[in-house]
N, CA, C and O atoms as a Tripos MOL2 file, in Angstrom:
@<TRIPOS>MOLECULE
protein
  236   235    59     0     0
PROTEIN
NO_CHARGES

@<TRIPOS>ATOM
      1 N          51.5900  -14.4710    0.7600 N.3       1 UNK1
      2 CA         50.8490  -14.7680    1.9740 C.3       1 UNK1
      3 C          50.9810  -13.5800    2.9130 C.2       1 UNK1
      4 O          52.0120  -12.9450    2.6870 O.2       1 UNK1
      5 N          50.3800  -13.1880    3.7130 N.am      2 UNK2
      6 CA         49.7120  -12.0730    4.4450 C.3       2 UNK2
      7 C          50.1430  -12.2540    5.9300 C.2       2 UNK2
      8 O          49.5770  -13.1870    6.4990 O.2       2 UNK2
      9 N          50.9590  -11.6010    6.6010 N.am      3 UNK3
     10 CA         51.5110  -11.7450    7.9850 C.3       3 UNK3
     11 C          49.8760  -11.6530    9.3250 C.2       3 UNK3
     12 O          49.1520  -10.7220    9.6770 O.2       3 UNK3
     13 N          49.9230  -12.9230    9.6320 N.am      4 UNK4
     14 CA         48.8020  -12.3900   10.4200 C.3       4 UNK4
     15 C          48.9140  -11.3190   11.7550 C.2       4 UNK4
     16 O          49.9140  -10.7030   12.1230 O.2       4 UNK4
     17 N          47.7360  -11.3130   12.2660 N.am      5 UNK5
     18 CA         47.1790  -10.0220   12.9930 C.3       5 UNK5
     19 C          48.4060   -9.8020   13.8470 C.2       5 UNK5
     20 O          48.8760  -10.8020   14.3900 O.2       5 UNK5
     21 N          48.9790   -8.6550   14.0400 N.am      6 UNK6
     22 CA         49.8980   -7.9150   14.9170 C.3       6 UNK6
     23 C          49.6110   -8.2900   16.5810 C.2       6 UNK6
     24 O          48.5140   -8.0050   17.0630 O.2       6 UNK6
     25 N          50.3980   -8.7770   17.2020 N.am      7 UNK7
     26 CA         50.2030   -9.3640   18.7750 C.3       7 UNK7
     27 C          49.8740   -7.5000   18.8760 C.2       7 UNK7
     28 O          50.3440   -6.6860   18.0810 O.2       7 UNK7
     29 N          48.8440   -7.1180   20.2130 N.am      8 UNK8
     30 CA         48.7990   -5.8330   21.0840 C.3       8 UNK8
     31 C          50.4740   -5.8150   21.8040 C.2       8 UNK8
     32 O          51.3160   -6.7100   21.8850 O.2       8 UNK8
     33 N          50.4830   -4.6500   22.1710 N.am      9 UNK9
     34 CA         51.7210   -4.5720   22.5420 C.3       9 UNK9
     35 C          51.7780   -3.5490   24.1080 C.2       9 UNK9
     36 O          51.8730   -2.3370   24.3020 O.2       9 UNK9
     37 N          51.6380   -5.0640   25.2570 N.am     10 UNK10
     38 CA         51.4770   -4.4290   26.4710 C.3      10 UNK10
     39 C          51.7880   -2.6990   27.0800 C.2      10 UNK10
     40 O          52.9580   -2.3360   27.1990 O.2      10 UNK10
     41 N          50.9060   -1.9620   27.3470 N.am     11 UNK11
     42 CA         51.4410   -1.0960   28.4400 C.3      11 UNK11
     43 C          50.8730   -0.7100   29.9220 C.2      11 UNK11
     44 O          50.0610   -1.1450   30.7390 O.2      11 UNK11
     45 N          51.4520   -0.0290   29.8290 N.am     12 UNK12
     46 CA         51.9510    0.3250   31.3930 C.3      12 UNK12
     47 C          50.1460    0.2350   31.7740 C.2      12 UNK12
     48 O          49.8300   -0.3440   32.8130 O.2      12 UNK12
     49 N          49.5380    0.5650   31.2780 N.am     13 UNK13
     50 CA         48.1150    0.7780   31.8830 C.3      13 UNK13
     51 C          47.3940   -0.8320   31.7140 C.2      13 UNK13
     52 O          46.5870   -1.2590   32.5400 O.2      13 UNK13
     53 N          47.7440   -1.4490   30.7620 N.am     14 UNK14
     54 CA         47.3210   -3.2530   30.9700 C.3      14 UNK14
     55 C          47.7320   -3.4520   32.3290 C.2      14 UNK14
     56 O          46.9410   -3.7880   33.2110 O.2      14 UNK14
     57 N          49.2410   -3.2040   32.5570 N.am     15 UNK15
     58 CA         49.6970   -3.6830   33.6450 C.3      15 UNK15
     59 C          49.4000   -3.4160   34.9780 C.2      15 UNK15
     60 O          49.4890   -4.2110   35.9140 O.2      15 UNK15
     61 N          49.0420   -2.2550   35.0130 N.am     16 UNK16
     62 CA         48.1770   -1.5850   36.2660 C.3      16 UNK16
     63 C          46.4840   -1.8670   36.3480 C.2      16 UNK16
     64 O          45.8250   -1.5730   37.3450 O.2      16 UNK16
     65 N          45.9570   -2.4320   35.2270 N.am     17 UNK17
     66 CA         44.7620   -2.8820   34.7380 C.3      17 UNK17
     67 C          44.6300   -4.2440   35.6540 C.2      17 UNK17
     68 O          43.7130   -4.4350   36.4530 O.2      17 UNK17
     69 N          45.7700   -5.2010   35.3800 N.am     18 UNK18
     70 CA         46.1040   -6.6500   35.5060 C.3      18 UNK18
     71 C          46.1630   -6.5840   37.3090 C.2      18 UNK18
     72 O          45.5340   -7.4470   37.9210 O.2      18 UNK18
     73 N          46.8160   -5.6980   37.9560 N.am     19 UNK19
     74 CA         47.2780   -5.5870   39.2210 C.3      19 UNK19
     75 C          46.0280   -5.1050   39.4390 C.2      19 UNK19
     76 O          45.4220   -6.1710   39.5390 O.2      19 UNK19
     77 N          45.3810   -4.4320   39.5540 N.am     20 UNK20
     78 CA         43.5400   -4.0320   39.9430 C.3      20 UNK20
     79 C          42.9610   -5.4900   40.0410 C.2      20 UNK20
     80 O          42.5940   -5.8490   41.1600 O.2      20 UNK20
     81 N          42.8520   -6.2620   39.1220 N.am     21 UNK21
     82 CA         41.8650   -7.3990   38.7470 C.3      21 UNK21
     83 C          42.6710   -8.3370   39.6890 C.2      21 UNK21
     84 O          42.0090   -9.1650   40.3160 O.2      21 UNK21
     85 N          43.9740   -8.3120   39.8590 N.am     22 UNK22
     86 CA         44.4530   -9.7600   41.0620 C.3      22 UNK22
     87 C          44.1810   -9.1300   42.4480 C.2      22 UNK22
     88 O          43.8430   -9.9220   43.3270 O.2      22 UNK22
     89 N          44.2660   -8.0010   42.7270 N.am     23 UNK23
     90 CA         43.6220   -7.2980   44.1880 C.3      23 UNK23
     91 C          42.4820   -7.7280   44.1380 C.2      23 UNK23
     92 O          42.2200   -8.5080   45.0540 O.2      23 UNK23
     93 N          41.3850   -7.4640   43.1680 N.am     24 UNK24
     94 CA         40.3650   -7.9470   43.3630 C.3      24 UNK24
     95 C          39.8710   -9.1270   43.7860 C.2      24 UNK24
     96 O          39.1570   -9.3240   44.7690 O.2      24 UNK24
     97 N          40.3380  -10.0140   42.8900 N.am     25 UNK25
     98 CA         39.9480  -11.6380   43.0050 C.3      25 UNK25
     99 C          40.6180  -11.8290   44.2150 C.2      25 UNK25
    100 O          39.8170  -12.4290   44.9300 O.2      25 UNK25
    101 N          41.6860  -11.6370   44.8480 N.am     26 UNK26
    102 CA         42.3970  -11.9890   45.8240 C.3      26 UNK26
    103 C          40.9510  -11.8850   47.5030 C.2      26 UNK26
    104 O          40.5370  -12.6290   48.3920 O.2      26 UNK26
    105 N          40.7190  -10.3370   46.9640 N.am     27 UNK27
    106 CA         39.9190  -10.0370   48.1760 C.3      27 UNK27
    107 C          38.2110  -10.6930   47.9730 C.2      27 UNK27
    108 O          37.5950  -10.9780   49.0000 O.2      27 UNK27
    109 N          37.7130  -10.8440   46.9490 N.am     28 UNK28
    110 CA         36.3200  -11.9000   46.6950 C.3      28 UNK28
    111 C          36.4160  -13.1050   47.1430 C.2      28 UNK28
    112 O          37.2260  -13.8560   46.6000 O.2      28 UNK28
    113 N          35.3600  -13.7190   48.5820 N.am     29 UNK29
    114 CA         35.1170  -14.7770   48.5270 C.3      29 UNK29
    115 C          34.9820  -15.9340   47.5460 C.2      29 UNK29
    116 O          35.5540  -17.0250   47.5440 O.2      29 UNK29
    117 N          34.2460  -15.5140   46.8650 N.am     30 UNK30
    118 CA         34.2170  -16.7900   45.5370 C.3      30 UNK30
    119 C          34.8620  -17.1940   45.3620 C.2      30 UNK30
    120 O          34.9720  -18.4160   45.4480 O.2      30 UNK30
    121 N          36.1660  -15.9930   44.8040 N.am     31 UNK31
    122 CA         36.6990  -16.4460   43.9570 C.3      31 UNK31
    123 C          37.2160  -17.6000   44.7050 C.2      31 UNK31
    124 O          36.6860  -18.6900   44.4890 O.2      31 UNK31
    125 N          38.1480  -17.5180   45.5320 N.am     32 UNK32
    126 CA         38.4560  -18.2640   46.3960 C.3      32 UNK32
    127 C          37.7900  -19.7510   46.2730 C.2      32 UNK32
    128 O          38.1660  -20.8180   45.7880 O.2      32 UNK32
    129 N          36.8280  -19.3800   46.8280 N.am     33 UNK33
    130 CA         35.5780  -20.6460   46.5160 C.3      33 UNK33
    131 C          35.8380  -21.3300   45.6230 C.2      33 UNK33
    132 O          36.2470  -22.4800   45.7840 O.2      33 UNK33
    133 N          35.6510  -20.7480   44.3990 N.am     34 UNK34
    134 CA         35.9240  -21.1040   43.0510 C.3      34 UNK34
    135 C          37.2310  -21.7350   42.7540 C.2      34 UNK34
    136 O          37.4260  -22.8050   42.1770 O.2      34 UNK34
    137 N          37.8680  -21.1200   43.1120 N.am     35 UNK35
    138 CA         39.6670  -22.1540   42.7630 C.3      35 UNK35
    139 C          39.9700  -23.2020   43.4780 C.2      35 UNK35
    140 O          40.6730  -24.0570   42.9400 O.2      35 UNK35
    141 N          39.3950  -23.4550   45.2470 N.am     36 UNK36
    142 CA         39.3480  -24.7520   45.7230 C.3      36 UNK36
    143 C          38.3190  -25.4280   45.3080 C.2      36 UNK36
    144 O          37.9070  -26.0630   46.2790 O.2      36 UNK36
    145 N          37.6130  -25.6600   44.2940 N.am     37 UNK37
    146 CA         37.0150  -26.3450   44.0290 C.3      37 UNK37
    147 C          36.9670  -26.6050   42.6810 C.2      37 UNK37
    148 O          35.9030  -26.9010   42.1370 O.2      37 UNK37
    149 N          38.0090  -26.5270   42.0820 N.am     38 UNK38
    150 CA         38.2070  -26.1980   40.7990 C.3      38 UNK38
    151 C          39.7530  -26.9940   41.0050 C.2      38 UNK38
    152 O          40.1290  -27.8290   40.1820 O.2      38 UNK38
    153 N          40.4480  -26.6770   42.0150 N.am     39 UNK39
    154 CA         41.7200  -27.1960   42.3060 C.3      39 UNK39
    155 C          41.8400  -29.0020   43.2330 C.2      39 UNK39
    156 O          42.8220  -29.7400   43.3060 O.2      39 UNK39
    157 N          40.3790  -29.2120   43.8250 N.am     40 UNK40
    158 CA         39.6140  -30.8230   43.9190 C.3      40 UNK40
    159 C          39.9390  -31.5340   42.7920 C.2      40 UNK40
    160 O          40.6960  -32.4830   42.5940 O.2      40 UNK40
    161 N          38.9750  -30.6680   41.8650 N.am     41 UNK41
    162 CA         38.5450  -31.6480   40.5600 C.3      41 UNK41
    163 C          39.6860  -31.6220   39.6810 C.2      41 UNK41
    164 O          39.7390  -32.6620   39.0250 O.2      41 UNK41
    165 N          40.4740  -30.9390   39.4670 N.am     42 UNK42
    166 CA         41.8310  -31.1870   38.9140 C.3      42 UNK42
    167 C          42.3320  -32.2710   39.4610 C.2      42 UNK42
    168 O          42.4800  -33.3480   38.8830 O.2      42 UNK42
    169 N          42.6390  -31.9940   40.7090 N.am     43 UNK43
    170 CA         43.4340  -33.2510   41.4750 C.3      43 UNK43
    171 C          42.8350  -34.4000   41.2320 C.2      43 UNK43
    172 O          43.6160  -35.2730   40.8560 O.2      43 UNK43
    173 N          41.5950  -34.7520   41.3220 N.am     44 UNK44
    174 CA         40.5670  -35.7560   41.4830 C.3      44 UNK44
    175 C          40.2030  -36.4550   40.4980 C.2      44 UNK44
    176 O          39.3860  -37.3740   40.4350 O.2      44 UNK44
    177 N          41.2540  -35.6780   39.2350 N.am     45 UNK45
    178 CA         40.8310  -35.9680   37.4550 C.3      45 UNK45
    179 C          39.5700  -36.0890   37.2170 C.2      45 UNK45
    180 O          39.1740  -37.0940   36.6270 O.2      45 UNK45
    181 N          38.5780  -34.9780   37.6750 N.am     46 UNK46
    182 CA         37.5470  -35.0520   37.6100 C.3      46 UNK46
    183 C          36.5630  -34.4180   35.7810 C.2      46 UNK46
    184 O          37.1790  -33.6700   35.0200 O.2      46 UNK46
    185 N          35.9180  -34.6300   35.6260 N.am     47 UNK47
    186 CA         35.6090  -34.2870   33.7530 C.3      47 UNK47
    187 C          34.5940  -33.6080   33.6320 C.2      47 UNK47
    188 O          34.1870  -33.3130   32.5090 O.2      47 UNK47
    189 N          33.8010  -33.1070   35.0360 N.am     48 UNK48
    190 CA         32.6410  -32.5880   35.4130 C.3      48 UNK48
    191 C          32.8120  -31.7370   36.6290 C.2      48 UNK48
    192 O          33.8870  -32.0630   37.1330 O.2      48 UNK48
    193 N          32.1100  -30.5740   37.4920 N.am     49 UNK49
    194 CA         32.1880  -29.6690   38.1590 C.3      49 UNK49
    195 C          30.2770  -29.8400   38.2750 C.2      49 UNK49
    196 O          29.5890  -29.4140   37.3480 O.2      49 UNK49
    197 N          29.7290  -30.3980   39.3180 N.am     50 UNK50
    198 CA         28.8650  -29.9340   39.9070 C.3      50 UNK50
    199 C          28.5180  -29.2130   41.2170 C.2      50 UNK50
    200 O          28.9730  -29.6910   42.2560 O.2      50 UNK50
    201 N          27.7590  -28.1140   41.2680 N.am     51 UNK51
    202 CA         27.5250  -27.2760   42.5550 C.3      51 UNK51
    203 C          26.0780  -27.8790   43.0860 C.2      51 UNK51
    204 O          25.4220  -28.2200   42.1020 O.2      51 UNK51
    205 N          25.4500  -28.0930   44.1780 N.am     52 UNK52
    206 CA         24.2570  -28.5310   44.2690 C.3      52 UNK52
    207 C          23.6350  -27.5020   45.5490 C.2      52 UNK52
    208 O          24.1000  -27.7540   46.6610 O.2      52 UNK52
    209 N          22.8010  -26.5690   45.4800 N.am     53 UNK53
    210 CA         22.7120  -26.1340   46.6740 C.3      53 UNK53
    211 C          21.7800  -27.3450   47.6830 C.2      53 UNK53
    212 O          21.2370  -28.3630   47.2550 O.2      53 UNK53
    213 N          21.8080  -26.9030   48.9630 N.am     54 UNK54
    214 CA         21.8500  -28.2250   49.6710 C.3      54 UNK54
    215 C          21.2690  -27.8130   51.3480 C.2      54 UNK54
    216 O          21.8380  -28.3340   52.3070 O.2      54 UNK54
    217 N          20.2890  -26.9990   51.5250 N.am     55 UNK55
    218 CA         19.8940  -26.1520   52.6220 C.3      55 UNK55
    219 C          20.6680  -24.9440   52.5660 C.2      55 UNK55
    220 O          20.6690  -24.0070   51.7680 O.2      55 UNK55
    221 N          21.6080  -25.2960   54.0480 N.am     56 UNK56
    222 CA         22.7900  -23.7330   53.9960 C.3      56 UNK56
    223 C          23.7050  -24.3500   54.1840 C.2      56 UNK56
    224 O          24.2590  -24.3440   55.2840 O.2      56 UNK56
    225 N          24.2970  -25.3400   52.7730 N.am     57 UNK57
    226 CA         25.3460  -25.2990   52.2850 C.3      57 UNK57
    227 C          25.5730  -25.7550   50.8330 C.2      57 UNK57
    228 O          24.5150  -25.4870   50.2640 O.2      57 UNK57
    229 N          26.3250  -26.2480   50.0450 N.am     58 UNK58
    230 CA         26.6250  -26.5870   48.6550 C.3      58 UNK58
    231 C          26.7620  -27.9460   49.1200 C.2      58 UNK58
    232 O          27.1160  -28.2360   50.2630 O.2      58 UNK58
    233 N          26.4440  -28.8590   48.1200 N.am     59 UNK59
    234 CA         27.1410  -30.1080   47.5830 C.3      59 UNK59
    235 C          27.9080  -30.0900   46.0930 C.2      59 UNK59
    236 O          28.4650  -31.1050   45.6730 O.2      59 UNK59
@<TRIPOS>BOND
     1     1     2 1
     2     2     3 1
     3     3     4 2
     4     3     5 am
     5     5     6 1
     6     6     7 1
     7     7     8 2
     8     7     9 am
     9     9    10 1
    10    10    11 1
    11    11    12 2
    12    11    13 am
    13    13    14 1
    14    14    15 1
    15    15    16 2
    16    15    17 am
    17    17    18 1
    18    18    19 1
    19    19    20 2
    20    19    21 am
    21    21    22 1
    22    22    23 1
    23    23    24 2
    24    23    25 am
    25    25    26 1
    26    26    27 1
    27    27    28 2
    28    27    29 am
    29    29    30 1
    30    30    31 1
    31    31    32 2
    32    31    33 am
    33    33    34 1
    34    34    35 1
    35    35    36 2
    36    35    37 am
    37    37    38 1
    38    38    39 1
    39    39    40 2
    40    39    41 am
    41    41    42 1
    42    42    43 1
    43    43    44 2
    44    43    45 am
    45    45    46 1
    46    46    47 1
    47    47    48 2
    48    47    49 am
    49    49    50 1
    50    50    51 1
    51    51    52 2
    52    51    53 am
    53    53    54 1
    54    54    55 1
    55    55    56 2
    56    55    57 am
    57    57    58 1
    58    58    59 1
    59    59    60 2
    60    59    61 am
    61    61    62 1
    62    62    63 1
    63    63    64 2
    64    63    65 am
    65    65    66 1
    66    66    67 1
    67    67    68 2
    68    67    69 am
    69    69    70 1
    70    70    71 1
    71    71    72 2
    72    71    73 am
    73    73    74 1
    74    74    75 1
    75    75    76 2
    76    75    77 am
    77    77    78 1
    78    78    79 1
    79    79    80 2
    80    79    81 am
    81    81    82 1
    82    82    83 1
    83    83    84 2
    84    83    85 am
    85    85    86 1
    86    86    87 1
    87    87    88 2
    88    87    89 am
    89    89    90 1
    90    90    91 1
    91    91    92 2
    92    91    93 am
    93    93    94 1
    94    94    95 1
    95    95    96 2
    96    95    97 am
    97    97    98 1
    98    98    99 1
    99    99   100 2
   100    99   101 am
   101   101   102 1
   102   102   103 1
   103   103   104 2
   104   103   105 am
   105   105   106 1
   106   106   107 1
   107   107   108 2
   108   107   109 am
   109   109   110 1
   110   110   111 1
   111   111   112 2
   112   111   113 am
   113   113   114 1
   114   114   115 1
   115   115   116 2
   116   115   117 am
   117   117   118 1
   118   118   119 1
   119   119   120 2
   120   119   121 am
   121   121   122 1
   122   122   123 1
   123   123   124 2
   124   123   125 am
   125   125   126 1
   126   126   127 1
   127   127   128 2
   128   127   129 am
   129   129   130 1
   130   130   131 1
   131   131   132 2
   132   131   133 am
   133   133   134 1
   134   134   135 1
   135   135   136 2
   136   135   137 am
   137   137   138 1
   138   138   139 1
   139   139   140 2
   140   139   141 am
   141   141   142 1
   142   142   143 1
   143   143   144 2
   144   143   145 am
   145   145   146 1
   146   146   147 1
   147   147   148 2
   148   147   149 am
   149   149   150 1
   150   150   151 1
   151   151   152 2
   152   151   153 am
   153   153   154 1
   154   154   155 1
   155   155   156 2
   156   155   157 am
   157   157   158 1
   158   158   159 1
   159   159   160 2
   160   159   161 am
   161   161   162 1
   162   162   163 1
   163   163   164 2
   164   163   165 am
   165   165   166 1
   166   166   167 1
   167   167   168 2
   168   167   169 am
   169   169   170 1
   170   170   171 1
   171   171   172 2
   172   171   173 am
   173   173   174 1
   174   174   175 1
   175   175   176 2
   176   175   177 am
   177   177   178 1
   178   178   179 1
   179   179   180 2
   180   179   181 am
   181   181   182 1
   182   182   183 1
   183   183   184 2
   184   183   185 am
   185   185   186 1
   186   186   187 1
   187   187   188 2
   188   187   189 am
   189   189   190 1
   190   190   191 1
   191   191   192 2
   192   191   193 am
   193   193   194 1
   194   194   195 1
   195   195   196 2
   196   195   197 am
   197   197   198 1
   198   198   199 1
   199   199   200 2
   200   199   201 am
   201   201   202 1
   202   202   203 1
   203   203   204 2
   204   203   205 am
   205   205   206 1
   206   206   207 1
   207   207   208 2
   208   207   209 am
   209   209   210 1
   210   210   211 1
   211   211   212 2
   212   211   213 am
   213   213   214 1
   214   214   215 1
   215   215   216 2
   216   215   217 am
   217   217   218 1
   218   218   219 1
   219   219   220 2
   220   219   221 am
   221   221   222 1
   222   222   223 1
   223   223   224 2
   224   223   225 am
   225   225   226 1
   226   226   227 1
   227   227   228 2
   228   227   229 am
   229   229   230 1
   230   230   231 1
   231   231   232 2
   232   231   233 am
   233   233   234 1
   234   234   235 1
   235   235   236 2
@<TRIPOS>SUBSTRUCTURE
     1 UNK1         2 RESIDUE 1 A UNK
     2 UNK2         6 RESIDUE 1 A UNK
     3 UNK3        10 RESIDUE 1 A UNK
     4 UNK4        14 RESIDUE 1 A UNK
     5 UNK5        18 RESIDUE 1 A UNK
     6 UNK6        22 RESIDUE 1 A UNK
     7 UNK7        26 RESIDUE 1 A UNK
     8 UNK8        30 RESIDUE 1 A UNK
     9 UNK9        34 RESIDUE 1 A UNK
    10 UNK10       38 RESIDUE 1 A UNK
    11 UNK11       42 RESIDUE 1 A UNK
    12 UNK12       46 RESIDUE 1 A UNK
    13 UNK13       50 RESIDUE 1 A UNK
    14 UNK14       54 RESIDUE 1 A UNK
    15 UNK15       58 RESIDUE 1 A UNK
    16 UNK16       62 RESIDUE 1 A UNK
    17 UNK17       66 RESIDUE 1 A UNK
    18 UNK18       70 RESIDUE 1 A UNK
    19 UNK19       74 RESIDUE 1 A UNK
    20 UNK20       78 RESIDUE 1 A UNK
    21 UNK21       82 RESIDUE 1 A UNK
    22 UNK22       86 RESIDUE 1 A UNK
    23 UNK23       90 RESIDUE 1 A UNK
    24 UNK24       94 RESIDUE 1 A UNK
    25 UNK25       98 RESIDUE 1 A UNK
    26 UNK26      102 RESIDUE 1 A UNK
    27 UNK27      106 RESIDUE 1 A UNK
    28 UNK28      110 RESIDUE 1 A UNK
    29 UNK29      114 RESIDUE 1 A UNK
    30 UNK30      118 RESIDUE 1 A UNK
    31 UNK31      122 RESIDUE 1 A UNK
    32 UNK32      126 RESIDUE 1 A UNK
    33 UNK33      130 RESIDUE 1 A UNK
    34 UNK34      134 RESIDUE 1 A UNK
    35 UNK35      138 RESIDUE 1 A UNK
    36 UNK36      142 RESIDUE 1 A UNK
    37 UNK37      146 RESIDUE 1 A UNK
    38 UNK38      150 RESIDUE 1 A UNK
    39 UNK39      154 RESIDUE 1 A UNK
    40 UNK40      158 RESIDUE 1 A UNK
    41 UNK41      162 RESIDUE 1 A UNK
    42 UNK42      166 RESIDUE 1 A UNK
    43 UNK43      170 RESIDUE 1 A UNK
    44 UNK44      174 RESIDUE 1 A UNK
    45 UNK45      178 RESIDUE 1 A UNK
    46 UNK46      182 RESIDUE 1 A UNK
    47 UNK47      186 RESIDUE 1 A UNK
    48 UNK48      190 RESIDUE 1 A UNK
    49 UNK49      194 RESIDUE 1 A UNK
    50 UNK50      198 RESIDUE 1 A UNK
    51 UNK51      202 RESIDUE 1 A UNK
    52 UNK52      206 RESIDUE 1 A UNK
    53 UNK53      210 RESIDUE 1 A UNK
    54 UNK54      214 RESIDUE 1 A UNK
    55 UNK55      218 RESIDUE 1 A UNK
    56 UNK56      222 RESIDUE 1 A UNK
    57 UNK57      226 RESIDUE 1 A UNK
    58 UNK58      230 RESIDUE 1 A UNK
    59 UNK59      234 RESIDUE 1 A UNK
């Protein structure tokens, strides 16, 4: 039997890769957006995620 595929083996530039992409999301509205409302429906045991636009705002 055949050892499967070799895990990648982090470096220093993933890691400085990884720290770029959480500055990022940190500073994007959305994202933001996106995780309280994502962090509702968790709580809410919800099994669905609808956005509805709604004039000038979301439902």
């Amino acid at each position: 039997r055949l050892p499967g595929p070799a895990a990648p083996t982090p470096s220093a530039d993933d890691d400085a890769d990884l720290g770029a992409l959480r500055r990022a999301s940190e500073a994007a509205p959305v994202i933001a957006l996106v995780d309280h409302i994502l962090a509702r429906a968790v709580a809410s045991r919800a099994s669905d995620v609808h956005v509805e636009p709604a004039g000038d705002r979301l439902r």
